[in-house]
MARBA-3410 file (N, C-alpha, C, O; in Angstrom, 1 decimal):
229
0.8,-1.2,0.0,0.0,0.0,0.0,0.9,1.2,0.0,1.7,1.5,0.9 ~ 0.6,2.0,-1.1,1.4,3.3,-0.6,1.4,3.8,0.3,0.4,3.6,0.9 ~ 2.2,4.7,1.1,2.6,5.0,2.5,1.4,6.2,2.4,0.5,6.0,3.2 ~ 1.4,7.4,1.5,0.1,8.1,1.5,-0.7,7.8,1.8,-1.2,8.4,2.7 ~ -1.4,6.6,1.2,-2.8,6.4,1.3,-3.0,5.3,2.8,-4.1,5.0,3.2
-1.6,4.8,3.3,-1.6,4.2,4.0,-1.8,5.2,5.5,-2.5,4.9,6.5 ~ -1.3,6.2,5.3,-1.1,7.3,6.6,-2.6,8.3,6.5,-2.8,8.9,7.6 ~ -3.7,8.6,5.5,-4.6,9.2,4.9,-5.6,8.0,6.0,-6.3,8.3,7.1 ~ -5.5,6.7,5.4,-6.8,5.9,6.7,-6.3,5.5,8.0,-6.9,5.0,8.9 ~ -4.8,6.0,8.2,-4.6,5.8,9.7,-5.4,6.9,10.5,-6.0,6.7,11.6
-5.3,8.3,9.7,-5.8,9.2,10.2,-7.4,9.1,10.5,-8.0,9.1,11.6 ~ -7.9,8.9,8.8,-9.4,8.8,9.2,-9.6,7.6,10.6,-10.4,7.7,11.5 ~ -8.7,6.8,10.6,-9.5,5.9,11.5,-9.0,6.0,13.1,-9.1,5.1,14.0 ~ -8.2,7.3,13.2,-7.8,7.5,14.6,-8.9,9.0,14.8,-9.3,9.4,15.9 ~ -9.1,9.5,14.0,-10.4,10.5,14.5,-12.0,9.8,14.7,-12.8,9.9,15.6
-12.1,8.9,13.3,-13.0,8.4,13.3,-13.5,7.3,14.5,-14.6,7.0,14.8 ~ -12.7,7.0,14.7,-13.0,5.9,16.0,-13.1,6.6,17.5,-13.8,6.2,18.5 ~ -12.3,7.8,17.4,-12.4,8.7,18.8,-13.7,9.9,18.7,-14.2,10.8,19.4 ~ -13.8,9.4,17.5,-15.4,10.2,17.9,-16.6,9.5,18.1,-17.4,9.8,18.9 ~ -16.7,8.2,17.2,-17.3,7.4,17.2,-17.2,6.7,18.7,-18.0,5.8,19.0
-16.8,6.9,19.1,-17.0,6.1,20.5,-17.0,7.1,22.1,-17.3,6.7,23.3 ~ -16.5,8.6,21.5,-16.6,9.3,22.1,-18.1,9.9,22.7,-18.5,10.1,23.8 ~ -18.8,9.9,21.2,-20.4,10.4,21.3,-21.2,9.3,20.9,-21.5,8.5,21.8 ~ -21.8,9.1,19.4,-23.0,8.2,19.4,-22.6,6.8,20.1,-23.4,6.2,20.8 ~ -21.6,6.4,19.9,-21.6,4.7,20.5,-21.5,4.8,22.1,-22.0,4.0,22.9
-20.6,6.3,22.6,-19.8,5.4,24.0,-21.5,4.8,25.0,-21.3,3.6,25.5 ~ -22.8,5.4,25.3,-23.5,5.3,25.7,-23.9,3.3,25.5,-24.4,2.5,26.3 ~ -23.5,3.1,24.7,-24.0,1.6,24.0,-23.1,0.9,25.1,-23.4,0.2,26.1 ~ -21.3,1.3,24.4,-20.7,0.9,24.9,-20.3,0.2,26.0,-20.0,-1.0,26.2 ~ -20.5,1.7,26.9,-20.2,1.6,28.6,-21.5,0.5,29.1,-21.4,0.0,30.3
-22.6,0.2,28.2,-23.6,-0.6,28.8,-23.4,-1.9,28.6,-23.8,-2.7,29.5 ~ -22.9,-2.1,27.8,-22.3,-3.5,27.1,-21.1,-4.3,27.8,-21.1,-5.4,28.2 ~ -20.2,-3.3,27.9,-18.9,-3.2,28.4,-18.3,-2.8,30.2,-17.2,-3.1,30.7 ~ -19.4,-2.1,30.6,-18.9,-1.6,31.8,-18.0,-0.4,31.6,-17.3,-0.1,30.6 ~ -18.1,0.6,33.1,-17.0,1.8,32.4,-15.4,1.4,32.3,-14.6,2.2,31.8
-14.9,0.3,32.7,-13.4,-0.1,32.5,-13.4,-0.8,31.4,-12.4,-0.8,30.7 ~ -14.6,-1.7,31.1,-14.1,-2.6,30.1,-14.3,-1.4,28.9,-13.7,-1.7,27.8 ~ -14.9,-0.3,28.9,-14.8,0.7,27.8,-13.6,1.4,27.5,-13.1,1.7,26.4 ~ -13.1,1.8,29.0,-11.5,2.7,28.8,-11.0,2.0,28.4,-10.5,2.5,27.4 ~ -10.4,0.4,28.7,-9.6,-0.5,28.1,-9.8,-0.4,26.5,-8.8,0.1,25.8
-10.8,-0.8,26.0,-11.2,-0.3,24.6,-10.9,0.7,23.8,-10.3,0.8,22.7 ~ -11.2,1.4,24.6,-11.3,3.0,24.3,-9.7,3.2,23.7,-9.3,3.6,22.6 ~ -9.1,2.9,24.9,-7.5,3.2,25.3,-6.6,2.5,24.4,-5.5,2.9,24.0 ~ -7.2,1.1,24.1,-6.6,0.2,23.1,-6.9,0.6,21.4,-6.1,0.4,20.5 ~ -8.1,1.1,21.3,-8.1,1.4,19.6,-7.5,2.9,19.4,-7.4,3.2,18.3
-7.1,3.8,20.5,-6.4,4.7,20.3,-5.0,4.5,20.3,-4.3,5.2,19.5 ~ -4.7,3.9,20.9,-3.4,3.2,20.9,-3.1,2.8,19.3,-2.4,3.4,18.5 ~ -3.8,2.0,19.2,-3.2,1.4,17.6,-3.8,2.5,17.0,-2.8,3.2,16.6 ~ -4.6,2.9,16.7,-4.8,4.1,15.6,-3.5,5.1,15.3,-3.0,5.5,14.2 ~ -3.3,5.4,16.8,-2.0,6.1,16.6,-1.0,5.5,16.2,-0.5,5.9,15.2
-0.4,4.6,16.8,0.8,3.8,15.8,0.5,4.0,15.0,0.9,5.0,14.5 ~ -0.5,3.3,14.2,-0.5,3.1,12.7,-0.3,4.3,12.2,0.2,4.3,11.1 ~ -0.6,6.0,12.8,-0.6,7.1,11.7,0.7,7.4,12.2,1.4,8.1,11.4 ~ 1.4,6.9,13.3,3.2,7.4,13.6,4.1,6.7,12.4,4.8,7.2,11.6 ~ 3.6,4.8,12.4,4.2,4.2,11.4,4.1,4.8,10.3,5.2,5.0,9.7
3.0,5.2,9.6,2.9,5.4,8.4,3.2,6.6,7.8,3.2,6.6,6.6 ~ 3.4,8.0,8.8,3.8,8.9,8.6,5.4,8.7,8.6,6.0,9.5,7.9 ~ 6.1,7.8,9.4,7.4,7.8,9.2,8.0,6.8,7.7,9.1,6.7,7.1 ~ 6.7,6.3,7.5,6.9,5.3,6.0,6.8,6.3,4.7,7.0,6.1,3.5 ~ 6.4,7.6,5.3,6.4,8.5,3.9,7.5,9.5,3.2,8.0,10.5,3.8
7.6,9.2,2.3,9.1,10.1,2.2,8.3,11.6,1.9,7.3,11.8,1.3 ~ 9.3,12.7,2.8,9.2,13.5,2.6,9.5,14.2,1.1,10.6,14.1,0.5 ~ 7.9,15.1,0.7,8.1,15.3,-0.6,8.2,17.0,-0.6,7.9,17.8,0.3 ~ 8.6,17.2,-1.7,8.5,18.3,-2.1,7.3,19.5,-1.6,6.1,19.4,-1.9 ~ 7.9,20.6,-0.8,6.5,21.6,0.0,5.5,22.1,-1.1,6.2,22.7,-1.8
4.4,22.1,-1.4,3.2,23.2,-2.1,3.9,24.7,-1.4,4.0,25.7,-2.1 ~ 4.1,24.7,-0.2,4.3,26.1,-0.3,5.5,26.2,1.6,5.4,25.6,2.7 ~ 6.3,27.1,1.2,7.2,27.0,2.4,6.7,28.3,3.3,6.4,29.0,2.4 ~ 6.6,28.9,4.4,6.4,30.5,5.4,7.9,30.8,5.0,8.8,30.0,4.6 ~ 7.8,31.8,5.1,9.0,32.8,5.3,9.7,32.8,7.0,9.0,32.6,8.0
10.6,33.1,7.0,11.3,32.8,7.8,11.0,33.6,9.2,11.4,33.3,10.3 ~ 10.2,34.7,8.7,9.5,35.5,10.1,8.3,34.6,10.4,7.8,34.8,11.5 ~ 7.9,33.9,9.9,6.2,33.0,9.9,6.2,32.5,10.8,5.3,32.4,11.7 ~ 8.1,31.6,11.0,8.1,30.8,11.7,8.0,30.9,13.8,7.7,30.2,14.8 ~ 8.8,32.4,13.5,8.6,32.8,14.6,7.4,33.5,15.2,7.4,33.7,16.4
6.5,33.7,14.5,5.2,34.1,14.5,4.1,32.9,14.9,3.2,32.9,15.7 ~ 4.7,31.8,14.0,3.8,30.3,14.3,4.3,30.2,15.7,3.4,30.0,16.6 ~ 5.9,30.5,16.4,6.1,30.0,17.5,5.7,30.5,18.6,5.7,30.0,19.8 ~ 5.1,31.8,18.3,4.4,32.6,19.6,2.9,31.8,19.4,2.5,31.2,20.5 ~ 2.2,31.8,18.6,0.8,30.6,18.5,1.2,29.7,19.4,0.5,29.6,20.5
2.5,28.7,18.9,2.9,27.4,19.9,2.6,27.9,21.1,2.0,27.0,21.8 ~ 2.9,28.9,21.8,3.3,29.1,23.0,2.2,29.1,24.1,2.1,28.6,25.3 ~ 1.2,30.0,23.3,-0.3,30.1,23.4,-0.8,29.0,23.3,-1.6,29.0,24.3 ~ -0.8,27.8,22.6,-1.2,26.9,22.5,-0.7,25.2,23.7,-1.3,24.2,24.1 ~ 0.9,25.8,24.1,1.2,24.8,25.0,0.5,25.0,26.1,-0.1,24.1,26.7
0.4,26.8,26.7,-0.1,27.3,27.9,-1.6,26.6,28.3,-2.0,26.1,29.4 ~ -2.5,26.7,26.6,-3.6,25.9,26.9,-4.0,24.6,27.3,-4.9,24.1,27.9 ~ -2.6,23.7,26.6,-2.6,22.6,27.1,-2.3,22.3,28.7,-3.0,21.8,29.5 ~ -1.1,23.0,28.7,-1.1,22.4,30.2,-2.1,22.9,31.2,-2.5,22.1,32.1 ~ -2.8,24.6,30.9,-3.4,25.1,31.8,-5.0,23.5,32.2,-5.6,23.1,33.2
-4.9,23.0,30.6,-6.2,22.0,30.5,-6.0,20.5,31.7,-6.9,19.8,32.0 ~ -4.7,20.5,31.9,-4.5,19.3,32.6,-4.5,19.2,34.1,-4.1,18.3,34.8 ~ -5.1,20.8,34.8,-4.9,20.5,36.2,-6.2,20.5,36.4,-6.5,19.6,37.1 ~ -7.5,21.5,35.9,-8.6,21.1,36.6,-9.9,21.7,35.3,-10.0,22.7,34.8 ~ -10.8,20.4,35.2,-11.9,21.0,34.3,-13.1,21.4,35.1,-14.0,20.7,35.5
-13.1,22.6,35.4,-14.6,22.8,36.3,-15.7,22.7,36.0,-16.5,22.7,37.0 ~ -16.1,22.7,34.7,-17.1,21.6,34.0,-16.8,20.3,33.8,-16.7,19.7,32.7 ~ -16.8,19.9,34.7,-16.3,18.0,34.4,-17.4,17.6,35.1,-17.6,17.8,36.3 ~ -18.5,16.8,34.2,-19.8,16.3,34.8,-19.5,14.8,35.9,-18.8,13.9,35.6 ~ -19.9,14.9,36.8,-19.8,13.8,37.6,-20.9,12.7,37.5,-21.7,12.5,38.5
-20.9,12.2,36.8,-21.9,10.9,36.5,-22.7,10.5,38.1,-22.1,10.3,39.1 ~ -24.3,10.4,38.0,-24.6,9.9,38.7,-24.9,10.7,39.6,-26.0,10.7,40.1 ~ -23.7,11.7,40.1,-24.6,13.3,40.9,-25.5,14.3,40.5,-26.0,14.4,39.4 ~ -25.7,15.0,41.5,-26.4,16.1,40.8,-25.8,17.0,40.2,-24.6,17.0,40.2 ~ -26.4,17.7,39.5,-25.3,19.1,38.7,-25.3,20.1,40.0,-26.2,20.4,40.9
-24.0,20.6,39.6,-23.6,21.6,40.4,-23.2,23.3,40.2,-22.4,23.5,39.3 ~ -23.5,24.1,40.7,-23.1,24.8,40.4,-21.6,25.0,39.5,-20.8,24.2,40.0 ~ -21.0,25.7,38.4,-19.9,25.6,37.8,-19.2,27.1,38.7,-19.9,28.0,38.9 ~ -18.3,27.0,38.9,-17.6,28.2,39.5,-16.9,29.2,38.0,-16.6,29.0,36.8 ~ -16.8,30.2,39.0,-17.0,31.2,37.8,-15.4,30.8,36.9,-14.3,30.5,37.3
-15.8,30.9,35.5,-14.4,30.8,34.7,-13.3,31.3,35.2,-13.4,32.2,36.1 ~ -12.2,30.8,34.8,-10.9,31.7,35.6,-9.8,31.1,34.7,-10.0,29.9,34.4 ~ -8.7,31.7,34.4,-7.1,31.0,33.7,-7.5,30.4,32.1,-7.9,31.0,31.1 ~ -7.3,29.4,32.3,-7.5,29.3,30.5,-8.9,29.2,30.0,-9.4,29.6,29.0 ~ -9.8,28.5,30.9,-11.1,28.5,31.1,-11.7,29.6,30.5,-12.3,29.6,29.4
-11.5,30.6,31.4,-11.8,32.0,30.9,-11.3,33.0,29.6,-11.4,34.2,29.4 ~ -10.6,31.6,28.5,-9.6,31.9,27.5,-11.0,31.4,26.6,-11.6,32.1,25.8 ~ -11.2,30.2,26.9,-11.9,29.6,26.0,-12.5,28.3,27.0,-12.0,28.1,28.1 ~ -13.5,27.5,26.7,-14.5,26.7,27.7,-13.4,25.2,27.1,-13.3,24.1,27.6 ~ -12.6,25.5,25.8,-11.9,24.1,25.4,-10.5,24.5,25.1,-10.1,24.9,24.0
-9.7,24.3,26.4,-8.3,24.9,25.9,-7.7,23.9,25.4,-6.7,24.1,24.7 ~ -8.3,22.5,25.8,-7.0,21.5,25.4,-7.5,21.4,23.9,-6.9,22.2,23.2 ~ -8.4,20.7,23.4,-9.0,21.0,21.6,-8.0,22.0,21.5,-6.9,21.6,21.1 ~ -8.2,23.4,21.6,-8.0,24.9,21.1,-6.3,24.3,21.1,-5.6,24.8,20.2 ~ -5.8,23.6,21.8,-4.3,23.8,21.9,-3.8,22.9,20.5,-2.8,23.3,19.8
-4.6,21.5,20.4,-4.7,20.9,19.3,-4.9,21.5,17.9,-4.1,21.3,17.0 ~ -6.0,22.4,17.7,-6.5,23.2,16.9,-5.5,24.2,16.1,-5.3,24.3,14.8 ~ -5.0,24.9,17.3,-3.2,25.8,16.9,-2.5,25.4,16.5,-1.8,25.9,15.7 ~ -2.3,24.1,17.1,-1.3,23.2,16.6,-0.7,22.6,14.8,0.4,22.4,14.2 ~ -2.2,22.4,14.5,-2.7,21.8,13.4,-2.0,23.1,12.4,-1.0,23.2,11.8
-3.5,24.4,12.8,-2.7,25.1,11.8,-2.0,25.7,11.3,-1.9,26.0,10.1 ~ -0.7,26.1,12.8,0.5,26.3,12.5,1.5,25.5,11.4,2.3,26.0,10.6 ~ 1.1,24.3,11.6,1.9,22.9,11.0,1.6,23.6,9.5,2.5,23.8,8.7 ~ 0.1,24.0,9.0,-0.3,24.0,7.7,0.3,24.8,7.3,0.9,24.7,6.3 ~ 0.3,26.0,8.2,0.1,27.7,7.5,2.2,27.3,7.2,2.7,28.1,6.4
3.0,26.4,7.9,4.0,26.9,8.0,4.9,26.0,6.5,5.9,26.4,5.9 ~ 4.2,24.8,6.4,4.8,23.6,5.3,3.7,23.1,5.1,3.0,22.7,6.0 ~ 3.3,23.1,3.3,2.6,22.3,2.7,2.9,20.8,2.1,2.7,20.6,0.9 ~ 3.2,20.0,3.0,4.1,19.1,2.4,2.6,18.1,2.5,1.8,18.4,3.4 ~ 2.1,16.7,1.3,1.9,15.8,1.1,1.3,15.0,2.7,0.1,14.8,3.0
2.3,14.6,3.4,2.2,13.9,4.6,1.9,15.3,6.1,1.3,15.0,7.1 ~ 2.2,16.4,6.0,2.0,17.0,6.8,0.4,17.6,6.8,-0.2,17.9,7.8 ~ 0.0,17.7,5.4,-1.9,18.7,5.3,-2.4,16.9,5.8,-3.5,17.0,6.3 ~ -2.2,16.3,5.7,-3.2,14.8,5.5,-3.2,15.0,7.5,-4.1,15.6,8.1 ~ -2.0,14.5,8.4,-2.3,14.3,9.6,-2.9,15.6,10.5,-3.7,15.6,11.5
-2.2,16.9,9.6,-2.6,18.3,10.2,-3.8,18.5,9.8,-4.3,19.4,10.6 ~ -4.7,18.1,9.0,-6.0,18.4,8.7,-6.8,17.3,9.6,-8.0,17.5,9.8 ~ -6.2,16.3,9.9,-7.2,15.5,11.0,-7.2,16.1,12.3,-8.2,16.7,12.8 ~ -6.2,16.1,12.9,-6.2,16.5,13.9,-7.5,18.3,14.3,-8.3,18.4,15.2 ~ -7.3,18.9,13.6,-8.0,19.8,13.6,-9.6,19.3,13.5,-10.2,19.5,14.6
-10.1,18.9,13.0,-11.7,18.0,12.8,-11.5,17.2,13.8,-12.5,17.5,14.4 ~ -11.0,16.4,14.4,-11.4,15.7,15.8,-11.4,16.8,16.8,-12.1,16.4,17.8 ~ -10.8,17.9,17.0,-10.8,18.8,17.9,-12.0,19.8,17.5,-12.8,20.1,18.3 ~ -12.0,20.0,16.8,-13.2,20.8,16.8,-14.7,20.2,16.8,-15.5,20.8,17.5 ~ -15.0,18.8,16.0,-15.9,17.9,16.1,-16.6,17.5,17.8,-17.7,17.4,18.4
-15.0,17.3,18.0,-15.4,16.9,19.5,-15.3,17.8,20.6,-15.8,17.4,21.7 ~ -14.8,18.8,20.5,-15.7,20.5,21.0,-16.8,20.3,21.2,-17.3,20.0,22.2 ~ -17.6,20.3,19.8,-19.1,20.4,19.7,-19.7,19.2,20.2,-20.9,19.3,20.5 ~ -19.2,18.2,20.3,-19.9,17.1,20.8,-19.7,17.3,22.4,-20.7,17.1,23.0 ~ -18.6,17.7,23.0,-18.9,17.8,24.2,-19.8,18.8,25.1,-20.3,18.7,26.2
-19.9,19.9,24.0,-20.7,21.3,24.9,-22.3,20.4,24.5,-23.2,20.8,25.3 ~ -22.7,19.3,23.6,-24.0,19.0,23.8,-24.2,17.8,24.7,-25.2,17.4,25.2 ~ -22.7,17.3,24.7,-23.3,15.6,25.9,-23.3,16.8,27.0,-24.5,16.8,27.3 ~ -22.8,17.5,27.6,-22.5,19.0,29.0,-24.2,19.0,29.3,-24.8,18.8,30.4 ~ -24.7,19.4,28.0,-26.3,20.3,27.9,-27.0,19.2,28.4,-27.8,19.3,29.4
-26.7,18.0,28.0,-27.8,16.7,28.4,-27.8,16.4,29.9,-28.7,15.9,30.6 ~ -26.6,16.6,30.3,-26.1,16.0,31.8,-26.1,16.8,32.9,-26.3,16.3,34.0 ~ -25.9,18.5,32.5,-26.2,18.6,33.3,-27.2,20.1,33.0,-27.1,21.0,33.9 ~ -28.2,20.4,31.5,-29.0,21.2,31.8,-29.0,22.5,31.9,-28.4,23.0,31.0 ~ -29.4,23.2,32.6,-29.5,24.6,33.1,-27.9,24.8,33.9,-28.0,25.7,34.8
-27.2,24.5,33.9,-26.0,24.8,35.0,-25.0,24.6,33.6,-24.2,25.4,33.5 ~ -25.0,23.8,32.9,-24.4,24.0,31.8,-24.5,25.6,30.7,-23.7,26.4,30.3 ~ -25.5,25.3,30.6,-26.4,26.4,29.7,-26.0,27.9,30.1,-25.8,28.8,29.2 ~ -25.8,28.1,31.4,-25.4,29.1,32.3,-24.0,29.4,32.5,-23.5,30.5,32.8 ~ -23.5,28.2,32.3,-21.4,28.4,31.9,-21.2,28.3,30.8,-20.0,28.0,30.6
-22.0,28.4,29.7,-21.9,28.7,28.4,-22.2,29.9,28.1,-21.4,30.6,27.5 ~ -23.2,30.4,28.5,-23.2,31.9,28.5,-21.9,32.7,28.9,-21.4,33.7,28.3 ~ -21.2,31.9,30.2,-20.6,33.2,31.0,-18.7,33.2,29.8,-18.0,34.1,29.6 ~ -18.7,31.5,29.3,-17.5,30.8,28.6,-17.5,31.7,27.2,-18.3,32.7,27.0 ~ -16.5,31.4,26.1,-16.7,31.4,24.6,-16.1,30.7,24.3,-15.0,30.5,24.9
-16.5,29.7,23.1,-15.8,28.6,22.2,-14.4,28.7,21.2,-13.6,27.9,20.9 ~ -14.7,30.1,21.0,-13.3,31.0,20.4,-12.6,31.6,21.3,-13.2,32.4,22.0 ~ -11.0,31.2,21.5,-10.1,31.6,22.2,-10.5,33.2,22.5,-11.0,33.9,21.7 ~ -10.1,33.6,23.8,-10.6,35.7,23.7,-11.7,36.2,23.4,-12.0,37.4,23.6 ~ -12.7,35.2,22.9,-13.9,35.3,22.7,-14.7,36.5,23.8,-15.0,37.6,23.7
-14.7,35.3,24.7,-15.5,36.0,26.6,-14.9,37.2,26.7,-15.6,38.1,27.1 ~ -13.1,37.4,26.5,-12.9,38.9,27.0,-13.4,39.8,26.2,-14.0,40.8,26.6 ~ -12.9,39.4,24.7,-13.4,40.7,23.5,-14.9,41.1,23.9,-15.2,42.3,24.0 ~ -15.8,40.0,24.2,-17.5,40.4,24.1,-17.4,40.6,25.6,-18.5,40.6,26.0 ~ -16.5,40.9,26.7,-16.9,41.3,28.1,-17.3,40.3,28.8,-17.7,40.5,29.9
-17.4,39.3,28.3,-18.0,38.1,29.3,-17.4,38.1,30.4,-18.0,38.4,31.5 ~ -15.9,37.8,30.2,-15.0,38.1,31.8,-14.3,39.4,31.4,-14.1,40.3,30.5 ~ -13.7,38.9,33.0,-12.3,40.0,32.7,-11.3,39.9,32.6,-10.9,38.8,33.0 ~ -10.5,40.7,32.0,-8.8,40.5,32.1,-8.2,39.8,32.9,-7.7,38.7,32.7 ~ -8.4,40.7,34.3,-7.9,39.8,35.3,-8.2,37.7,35.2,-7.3,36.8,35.1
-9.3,37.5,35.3,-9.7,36.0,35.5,-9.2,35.5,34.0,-9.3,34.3,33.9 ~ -8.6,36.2,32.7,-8.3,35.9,32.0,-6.9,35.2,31.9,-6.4,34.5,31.0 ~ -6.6,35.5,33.2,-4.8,35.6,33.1,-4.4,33.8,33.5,-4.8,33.4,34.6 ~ -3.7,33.0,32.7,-3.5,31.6,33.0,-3.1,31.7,34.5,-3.2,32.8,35.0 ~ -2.8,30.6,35.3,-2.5,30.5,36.3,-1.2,30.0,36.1,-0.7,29.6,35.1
-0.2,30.0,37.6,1.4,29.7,37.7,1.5,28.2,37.1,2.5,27.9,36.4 ~ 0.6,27.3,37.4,0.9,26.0,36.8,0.9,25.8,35.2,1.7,25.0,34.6 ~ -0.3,26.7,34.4,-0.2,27.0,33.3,1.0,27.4,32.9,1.7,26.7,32.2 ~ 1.2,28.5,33.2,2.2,29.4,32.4,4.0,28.8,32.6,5.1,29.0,31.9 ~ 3.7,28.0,33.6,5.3,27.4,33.6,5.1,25.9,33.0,6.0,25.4,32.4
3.8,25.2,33.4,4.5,24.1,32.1,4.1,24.3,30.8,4.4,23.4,30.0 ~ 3.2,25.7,30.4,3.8,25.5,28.9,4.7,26.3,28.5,5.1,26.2,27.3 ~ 5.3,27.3,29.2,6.6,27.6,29.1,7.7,26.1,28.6,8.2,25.8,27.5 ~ 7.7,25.4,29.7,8.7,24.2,29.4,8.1,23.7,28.2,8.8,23.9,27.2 ~ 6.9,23.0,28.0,6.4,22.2,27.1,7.1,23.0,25.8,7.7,22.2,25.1
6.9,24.1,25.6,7.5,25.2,24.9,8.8,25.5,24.2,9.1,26.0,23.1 ~ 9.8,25.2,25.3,10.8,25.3,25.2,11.5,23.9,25.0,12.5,23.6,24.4 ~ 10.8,23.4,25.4,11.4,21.9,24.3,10.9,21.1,23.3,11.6,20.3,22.7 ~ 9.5,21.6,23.1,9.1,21.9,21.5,10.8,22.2,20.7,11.7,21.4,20.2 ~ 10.6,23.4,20.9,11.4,24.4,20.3,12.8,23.8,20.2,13.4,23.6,19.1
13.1,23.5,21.0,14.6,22.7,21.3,14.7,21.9,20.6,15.8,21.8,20.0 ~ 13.9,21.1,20.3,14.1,19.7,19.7,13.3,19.6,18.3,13.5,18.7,17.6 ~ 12.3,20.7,17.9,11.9,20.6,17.2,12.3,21.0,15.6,12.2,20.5,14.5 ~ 12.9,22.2,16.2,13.6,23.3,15.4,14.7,23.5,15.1,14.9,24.7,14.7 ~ 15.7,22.9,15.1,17.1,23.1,15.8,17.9,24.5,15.1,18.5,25.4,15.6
17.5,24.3,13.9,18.4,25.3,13.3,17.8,26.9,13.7,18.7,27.7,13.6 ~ 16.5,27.5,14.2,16.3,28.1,14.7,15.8,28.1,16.2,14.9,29.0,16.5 ~ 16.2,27.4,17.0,15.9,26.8,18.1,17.0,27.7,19.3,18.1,28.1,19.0 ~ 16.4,27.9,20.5,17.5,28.3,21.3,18.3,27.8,21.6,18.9,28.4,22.6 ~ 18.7,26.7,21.2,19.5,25.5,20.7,20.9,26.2,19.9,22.0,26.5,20.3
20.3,26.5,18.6,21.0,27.0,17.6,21.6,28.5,18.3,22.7,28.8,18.6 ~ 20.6,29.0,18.5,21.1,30.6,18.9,22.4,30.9,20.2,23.4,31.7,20.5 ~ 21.8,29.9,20.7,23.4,29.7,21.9,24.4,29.0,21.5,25.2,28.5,22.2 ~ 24.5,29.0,20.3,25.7,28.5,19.6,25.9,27.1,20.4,26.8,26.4,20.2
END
């Protein structure tokens, strides 16, 4: 199989399966399965999905770019990255919309840190990610995995602010109002403020790091790597 078309269905079938089991099936699933015998599942066809699109992205020879950035782009893409790691890590210490199965709904406390950036910073971090890759090299193997990733992140945005609405209702509905789906969204329209805008210390230093070793390793020849000689 050609390595293209080989890395084109790893993709479709590592989005397509994490959505597919994320929204209309997991409900089936978890009934069928139990909630562990689902994460195992879950955990296992992502597992291989992704190999298959690591293997087969490394099985493709890099071809000639459709279009290269200029050399300021890149440093331009890298302030995006940076924005983008912040979202990530800010996403990994606490979701204050994280429905608790089985409880009542709860009050959501007011947005604050990346939250108050956007209601989906880890997606959003995905999302930057994607289009920096595009906006920066048009290469064959890079639009194929860079264009999935962006559609499972965004797809499953929207899938999650409607499983939110089902579960928990009016308390959802009400941290949608106060949130925006678009990064800066909430501050530009006044929803919050500046202040509650501002990431938090755990944010801002691990995507600083996350950041800086991106960069390190990713970049070399313009990396702070390179520049410290």
């Amino acid at each position: 199989m050609d390595p293209l078309v080989s890395l084109a269905l790893a993709t479709v079938a590592f989005v397509g399966t994490h959505l597919a089991m994320s929204h209309p099936l997991r409900a089936t699933l978890v009934r069928r399965l139990g909630k562990k015998g689902f994460s195992g599942v879950y955990s296992l066809i992502s597992i291989a999905t992704l190999a298959w699109m690591i293997f087969a992205y490394r099985s493709t020879d890099p071809s000639a770019p459709f279009w290269m950035a200029p050399t300021w782009a890149w440093w331009a893409a890298s302030a995006v990255m940076l924005v983008a790691c912040i979202l990530l890590a800010g996403s990994l210490i606490r979701n204050p919309a994280f429905p608790h199965p089985g409880a009542a709904p709860k009050e959501i406390p007011a947005p604050r840190g990346v939250s108050a950036i956007t209601r989906h910073p880890m997606n959003w971090s995905f999302m930057l990610w994607a289009s920096t890759h595009i906006a920066l090299i048009g290469t064959s193997r890079n639009l194929i995995v860079a264009s999935g990733i962006p559609i499972l992140a965004l797809v499953g945005s929207i899938g999650q602010d409607s499983k939110k609405a089902r579960l928990l209702g009016p308390v959802w509905r009400e941290w949608q109002a106060r949130t925006s789906f678009v990064p800066f969204g909430g501050l530009i329209a006044g929803k919050v403020r500046a202040a509650d805008a501002v990431p938090g210390a755990i944010a801002l230093i691990g995507g600083l790091i996350l950041w800086a070793a991106v960069t390190w390793f990713h970049a070399p020849e313009w990396s702070p790597r390179a520049l410290l000689g």
